[in-house]
ChimeraX commands (.cxc) that place a marker at each C-alpha (Angstrom):
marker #1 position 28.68,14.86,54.88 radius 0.5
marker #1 position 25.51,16.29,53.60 radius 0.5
marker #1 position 26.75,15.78,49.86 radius 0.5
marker #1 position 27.48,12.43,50.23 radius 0.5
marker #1 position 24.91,9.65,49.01 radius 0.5
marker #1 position 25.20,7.37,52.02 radius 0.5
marker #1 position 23.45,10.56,54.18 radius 0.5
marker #1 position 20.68,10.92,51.71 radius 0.5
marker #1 position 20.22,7.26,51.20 radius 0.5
marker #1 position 18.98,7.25,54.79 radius 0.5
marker #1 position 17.47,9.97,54.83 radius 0.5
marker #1 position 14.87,9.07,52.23 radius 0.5
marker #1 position 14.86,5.71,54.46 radius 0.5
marker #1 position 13.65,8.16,57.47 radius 0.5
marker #1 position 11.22,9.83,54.95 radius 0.5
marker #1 position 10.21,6.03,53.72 radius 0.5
marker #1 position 9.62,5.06,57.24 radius 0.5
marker #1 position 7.76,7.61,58.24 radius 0.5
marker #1 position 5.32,9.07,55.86 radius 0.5
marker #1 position 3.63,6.14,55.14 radius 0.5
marker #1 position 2.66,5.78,58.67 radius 0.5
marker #1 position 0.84,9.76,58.40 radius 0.5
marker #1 position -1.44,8.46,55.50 radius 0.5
marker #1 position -2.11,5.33,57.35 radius 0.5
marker #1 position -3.34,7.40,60.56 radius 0.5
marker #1 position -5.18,9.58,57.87 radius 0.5
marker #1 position -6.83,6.83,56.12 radius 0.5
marker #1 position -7.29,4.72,58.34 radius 0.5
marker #1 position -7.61,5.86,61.80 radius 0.5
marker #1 position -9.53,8.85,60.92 radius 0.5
marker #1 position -12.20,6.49,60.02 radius 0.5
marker #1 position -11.52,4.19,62.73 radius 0.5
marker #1 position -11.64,7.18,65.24 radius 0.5
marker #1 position -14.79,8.00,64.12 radius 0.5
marker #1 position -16.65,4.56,64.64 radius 0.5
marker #1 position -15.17,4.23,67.95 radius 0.5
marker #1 position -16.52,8.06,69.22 radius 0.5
marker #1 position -20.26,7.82,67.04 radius 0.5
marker #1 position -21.39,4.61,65.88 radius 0.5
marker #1 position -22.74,2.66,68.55 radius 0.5
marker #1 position -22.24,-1.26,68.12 radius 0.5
marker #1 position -21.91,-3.71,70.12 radius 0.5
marker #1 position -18.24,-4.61,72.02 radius 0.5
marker #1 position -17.60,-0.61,71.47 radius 0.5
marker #1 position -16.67,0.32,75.14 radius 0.5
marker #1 position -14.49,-2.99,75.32 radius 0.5
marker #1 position -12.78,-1.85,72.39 radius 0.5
marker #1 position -12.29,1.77,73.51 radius 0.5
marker #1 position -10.98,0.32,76.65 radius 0.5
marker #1 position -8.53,-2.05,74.51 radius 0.5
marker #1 position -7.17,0.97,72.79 radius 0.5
marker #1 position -6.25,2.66,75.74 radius 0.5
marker #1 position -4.56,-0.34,77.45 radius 0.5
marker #1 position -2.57,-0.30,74.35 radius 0.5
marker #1 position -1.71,3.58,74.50 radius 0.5
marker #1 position -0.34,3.01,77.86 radius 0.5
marker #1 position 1.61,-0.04,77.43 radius 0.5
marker #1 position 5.27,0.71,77.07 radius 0.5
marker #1 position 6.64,-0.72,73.79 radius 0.5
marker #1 position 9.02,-3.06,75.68 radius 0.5
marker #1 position 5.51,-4.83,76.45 radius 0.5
marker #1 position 4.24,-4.89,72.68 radius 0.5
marker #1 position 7.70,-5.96,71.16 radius 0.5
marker #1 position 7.73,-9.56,71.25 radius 0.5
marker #1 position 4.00,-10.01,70.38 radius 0.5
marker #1 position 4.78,-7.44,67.27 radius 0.5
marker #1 position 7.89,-9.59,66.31 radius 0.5
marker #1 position 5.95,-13.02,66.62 radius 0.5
marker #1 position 3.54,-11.64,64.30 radius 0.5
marker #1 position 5.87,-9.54,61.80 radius 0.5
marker #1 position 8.35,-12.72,62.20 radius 0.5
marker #1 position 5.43,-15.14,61.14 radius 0.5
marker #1 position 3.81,-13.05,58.26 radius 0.5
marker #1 position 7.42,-12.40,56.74 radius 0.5
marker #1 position 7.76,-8.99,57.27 radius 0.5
marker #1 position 10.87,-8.68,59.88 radius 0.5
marker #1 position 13.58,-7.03,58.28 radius 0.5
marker #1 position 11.40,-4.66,56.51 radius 0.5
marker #1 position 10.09,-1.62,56.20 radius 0.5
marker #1 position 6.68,-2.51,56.90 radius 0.5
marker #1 position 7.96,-4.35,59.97 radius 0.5
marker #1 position 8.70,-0.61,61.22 radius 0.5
marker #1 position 5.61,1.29,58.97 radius 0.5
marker #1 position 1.87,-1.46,59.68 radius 0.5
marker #1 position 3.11,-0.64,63.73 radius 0.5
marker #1 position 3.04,2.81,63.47 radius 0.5
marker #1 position -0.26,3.11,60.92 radius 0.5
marker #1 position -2.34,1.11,63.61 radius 0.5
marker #1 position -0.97,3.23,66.37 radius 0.5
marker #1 position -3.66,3.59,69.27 radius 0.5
marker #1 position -2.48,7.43,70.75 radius 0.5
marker #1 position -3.26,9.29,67.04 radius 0.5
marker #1 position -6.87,7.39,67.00 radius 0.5
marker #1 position -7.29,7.95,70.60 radius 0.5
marker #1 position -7.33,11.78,69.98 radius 0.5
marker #1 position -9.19,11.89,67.11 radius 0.5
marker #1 position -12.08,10.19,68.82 radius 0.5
marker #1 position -11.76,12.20,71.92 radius 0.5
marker #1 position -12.30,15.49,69.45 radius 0.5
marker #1 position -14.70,13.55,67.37 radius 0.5
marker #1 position -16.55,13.31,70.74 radius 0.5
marker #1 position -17.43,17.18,70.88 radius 0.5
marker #1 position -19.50,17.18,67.28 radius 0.5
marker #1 position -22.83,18.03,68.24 radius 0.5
marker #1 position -25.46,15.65,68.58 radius 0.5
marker #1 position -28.10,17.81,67.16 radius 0.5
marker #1 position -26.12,18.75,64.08 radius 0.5
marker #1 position -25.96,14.77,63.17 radius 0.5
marker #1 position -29.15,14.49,63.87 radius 0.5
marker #1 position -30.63,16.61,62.04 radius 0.5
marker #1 position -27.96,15.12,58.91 radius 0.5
marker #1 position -30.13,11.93,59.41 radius 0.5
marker #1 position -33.55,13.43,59.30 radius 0.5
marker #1 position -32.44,14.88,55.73 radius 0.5
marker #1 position -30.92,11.48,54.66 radius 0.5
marker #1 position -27.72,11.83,54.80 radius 0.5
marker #1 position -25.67,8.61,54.92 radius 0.5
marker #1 position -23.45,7.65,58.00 radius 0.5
marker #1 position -20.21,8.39,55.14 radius 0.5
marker #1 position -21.39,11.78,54.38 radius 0.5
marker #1 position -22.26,12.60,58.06 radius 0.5
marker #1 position -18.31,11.42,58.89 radius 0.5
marker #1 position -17.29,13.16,55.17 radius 0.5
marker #1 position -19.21,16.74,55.71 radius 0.5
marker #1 position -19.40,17.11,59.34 radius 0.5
marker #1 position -17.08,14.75,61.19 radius 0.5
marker #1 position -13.75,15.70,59.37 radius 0.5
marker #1 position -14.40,19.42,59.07 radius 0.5
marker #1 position -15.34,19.61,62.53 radius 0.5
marker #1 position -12.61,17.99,63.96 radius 0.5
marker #1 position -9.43,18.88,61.37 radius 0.5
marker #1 position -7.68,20.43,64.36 radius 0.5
marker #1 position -7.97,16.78,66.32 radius 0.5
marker #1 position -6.89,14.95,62.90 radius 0.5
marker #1 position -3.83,17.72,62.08 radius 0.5
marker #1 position -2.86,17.35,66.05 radius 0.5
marker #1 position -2.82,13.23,65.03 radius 0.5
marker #1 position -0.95,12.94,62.35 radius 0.5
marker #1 position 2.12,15.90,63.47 radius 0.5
marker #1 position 2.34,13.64,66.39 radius 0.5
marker #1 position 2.47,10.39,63.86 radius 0.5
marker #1 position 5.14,12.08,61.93 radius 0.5
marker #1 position 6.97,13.51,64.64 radius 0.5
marker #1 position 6.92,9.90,66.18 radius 0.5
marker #1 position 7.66,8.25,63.18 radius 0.5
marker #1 position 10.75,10.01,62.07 radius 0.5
marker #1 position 12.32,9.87,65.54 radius 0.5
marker #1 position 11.92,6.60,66.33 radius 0.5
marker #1 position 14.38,4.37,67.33 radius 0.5
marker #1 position 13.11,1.38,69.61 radius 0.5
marker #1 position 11.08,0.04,66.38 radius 0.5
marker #1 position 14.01,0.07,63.54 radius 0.5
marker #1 position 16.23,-1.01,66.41 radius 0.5
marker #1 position 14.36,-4.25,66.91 radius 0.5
marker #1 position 12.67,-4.68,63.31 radius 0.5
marker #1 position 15.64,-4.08,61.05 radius 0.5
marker #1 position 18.39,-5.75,61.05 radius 0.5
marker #1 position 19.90,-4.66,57.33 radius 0.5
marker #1 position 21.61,-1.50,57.93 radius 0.5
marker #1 position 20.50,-0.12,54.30 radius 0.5
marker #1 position 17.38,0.35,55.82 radius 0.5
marker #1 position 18.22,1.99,59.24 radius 0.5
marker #1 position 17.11,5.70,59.23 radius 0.5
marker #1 position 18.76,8.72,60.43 radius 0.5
marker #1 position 17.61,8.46,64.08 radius 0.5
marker #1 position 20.24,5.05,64.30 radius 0.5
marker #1 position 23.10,6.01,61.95 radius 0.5
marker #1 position 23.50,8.93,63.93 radius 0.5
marker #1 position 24.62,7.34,66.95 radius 0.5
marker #1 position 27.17,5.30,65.07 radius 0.5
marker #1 position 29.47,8.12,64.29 radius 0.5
marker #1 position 32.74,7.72,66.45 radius 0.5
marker #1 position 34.51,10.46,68.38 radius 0.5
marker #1 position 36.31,11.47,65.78 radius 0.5
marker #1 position 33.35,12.46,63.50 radius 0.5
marker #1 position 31.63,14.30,66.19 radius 0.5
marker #1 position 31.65,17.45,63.87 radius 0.5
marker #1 position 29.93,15.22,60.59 radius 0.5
marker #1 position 27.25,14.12,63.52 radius 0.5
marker #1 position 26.36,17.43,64.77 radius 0.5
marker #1 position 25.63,18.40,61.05 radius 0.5
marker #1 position 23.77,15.47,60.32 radius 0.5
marker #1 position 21.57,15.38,63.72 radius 0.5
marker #1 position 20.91,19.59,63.09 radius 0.5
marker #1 position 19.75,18.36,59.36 radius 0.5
marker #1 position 17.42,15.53,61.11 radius 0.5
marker #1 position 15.99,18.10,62.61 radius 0.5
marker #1 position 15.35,20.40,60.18 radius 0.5
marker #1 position 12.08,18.43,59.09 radius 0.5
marker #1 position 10.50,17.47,62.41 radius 0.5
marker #1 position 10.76,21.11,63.41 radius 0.5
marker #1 position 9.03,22.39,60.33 radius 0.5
marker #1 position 6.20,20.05,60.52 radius 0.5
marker #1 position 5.93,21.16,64.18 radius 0.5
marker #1 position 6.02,24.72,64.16 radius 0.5
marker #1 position 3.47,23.95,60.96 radius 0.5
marker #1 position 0.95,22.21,63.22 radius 0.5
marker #1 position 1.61,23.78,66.32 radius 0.5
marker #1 position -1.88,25.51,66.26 radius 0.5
marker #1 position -3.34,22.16,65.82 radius 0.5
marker #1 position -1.23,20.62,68.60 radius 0.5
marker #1 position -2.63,22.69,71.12 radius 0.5
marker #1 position -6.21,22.75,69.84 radius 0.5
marker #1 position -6.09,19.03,69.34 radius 0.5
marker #1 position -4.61,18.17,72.41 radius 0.5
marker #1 position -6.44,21.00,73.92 radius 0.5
marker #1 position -9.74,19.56,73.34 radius 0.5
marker #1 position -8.72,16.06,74.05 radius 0.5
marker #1 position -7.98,16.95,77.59 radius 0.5
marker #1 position -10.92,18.89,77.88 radius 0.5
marker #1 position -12.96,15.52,77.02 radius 0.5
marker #1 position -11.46,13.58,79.83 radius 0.5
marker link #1:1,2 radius 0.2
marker link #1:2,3 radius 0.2
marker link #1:3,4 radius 0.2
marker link #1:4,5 radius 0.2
marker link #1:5,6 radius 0.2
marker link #1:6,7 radius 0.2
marker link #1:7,8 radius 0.2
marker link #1:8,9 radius 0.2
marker link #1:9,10 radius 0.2
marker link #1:10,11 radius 0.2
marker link #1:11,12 radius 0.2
marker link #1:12,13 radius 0.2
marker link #1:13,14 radius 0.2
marker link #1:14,15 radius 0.2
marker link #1:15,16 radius 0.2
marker link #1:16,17 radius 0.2
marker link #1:17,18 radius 0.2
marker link #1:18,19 radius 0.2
marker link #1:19,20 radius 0.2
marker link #1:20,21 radius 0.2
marker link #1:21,22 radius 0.2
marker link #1:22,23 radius 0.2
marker link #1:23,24 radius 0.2
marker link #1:24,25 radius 0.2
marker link #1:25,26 radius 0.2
marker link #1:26,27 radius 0.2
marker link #1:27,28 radius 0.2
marker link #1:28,29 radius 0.2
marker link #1:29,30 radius 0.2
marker link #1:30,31 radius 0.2
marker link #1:31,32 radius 0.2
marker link #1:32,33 radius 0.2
marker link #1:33,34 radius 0.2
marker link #1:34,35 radius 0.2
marker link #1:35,36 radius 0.2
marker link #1:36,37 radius 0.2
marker link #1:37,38 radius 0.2
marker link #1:38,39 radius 0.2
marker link #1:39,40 radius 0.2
marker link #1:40,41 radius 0.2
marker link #1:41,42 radius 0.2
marker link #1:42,43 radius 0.2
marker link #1:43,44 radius 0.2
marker link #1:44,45 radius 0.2
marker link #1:45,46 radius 0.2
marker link #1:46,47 radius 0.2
marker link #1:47,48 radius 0.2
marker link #1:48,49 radius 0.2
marker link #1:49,50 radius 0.2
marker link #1:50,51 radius 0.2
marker link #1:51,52 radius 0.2
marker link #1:52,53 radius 0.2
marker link #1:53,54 radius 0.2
marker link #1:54,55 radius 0.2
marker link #1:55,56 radius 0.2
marker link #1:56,57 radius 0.2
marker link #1:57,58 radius 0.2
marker link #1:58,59 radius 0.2
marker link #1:59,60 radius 0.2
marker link #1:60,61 radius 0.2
marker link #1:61,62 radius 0.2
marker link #1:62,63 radius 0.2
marker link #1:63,64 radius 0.2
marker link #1:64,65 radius 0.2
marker link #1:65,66 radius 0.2
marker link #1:66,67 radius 0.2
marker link #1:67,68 radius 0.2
marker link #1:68,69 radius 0.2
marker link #1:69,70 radius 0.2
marker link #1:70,71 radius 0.2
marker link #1:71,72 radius 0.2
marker link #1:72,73 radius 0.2
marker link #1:73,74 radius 0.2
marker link #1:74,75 radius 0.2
marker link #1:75,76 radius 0.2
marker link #1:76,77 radius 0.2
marker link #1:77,78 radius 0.2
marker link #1:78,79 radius 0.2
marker link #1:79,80 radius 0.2
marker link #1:80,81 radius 0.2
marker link #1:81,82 radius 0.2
marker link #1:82,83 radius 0.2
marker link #1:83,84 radius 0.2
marker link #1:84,85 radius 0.2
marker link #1:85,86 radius 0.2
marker link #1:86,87 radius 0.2
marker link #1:87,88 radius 0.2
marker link #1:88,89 radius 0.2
marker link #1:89,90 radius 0.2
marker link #1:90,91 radius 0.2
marker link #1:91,92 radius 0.2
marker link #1:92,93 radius 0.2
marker link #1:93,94 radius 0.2
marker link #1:94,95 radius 0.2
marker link #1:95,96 radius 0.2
marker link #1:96,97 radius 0.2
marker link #1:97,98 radius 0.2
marker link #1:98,99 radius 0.2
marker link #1:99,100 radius 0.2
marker link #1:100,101 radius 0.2
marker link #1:101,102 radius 0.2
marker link #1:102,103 radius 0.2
marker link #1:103,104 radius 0.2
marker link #1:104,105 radius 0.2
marker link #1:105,106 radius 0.2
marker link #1:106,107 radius 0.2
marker link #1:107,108 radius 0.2
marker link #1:108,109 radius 0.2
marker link #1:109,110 radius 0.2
marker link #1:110,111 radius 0.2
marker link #1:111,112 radius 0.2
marker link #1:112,113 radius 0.2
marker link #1:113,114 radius 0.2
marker link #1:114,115 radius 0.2
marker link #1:115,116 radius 0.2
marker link #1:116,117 radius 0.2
marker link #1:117,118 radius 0.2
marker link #1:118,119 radius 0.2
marker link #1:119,120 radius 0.2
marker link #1:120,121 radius 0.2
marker link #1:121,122 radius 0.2
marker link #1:122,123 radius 0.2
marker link #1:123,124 radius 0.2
marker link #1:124,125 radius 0.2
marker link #1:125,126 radius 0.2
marker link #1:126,127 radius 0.2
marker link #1:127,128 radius 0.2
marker link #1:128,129 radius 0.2
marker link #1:129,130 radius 0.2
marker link #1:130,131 radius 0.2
marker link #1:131,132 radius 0.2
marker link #1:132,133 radius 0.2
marker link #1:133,134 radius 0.2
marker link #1:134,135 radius 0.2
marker link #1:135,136 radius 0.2
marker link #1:136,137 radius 0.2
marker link #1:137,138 radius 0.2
marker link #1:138,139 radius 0.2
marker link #1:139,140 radius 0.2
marker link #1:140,141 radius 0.2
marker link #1:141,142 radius 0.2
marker link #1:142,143 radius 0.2
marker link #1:143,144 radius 0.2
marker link #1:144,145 radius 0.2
marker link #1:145,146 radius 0.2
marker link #1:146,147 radius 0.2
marker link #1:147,148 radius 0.2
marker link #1:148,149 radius 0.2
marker link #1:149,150 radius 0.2
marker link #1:150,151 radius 0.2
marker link #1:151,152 radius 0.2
marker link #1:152,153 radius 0.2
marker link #1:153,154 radius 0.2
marker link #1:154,155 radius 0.2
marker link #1:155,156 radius 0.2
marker link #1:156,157 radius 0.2
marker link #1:157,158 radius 0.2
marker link #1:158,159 radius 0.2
marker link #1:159,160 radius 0.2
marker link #1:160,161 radius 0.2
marker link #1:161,162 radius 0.2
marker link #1:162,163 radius 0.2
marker link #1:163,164 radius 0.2
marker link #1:164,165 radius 0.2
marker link #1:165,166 radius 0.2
marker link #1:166,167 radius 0.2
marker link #1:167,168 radius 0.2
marker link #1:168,169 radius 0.2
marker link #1:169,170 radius 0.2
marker link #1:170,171 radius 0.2
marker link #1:171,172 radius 0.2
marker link #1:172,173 radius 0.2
marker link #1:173,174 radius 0.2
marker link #1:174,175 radius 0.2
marker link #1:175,176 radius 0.2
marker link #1:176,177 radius 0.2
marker link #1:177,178 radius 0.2
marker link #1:178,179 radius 0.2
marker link #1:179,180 radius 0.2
marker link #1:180,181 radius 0.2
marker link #1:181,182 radius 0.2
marker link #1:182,183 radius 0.2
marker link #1:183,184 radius 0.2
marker link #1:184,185 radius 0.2
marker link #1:185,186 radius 0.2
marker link #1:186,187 radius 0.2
marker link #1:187,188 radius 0.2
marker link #1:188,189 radius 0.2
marker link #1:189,190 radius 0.2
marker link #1:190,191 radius 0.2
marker link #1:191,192 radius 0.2
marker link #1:192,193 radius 0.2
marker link #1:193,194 radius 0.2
marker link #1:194,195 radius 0.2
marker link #1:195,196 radius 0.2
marker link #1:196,197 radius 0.2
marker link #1:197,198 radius 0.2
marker link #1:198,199 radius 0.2
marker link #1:199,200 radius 0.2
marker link #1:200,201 radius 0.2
marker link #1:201,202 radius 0.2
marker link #1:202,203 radius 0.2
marker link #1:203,204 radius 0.2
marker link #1:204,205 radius 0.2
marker link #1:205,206 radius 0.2
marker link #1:206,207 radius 0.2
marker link #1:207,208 radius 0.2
marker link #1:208,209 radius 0.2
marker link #1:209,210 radius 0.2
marker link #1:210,211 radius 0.2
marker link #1:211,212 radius 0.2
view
């Protein structure tokens, strides 16, 4: 089972469908996390109250506004019908700008009085200060990501692109034994990145809560 090239072939379609979706979060929610939690501008608290109506609504809600739109620009049937979803994901953003939130005041502050540009304030302070927020973030993105099943379900109809987490489920009774193999090797990934950034995970999500 593991040998054969139809298990790797969607396997690197899990890894395809997923990774892309971490550096998204990384490049651009970090940033996006940031303006939302320190820049002040106005139709800020609006939008922080639009991202968490969107954290909390199911994905049954989102689905048909996400396939009118992926439907309309082309993309159904792709992989970025499964990956631009996941890279604009509210939840990752939502707790990088609650740790973002506990960067001290002073400390930016006194960043400005030396001259320091908003970029190098976010750059020198805002990342180092809140890694454990942005490594909590993304091992929730990836563990997400390669897990998912709702969006490929609804977003891909070629099976060549399905990933592990729905050709799983289509072995018969018969191949129970190839399955179990194949589900313990799905796993193997998604519990190294979680033992990885389980440190993070509870100081991200640690000071999240806190915030609230």
């Amino acid at each position: 089972m593991l040998d054969s090239p139809g298990f790797w072939d969607t396997f690197w379609n899990t890894c395809l469908l997923t990774l892309p979706q971490v550096l998204g979060q990384l490049v651009i929610g970090t940033p996006a996390a940031w303006a939302l939690s320190r820049l002040r501008f106005r139709g800020r608290k609006p939008l922080i109250g639009l991202y968490i109506l969107l954290m909390i609504l199911p994905f049954q809600v989102t689905m048909t506004p996400n396939f009118l739109i992926l439907d309309s620009l082309g993309l159904m049937d792709t992989v970025w019908a499964v990956i631009l979803p996941g890279i604009f994901s509210t939840f990752p953003v939502f707790i990088m700008m609650r740790f973002f939130d506990s960067v001290p005041k002073d400390m930016m502050d006194a960043a400005n009085l030396d001259g320091a540009s908003q970029w190098n304030i976010f750059w020198h302070i805002g990342i180092p200060m809140g890694r454990a927020g942005i490594i909590a973030a993304l091992v929730l993105t990836f563990l997400e990501g390669w897990g998912a099943v709702e969006q490929p379900m609804t977003f891909l109809r070629d099976e060549t692109l399905w990933p592990l987490s729905l050709r799983i489920p289509q072995f018969t009774g018969d191949e129970l034994p190839l399955a179990m193999t194949a589900a313990f090797a799905a796993l193997i990934p998604a519990a190294l990145v979680f033992r990885l950034g389980q440190k993070y995970l509870e100081l991200g999500l640690g000071g999240a809560t806190m915030e609230q």
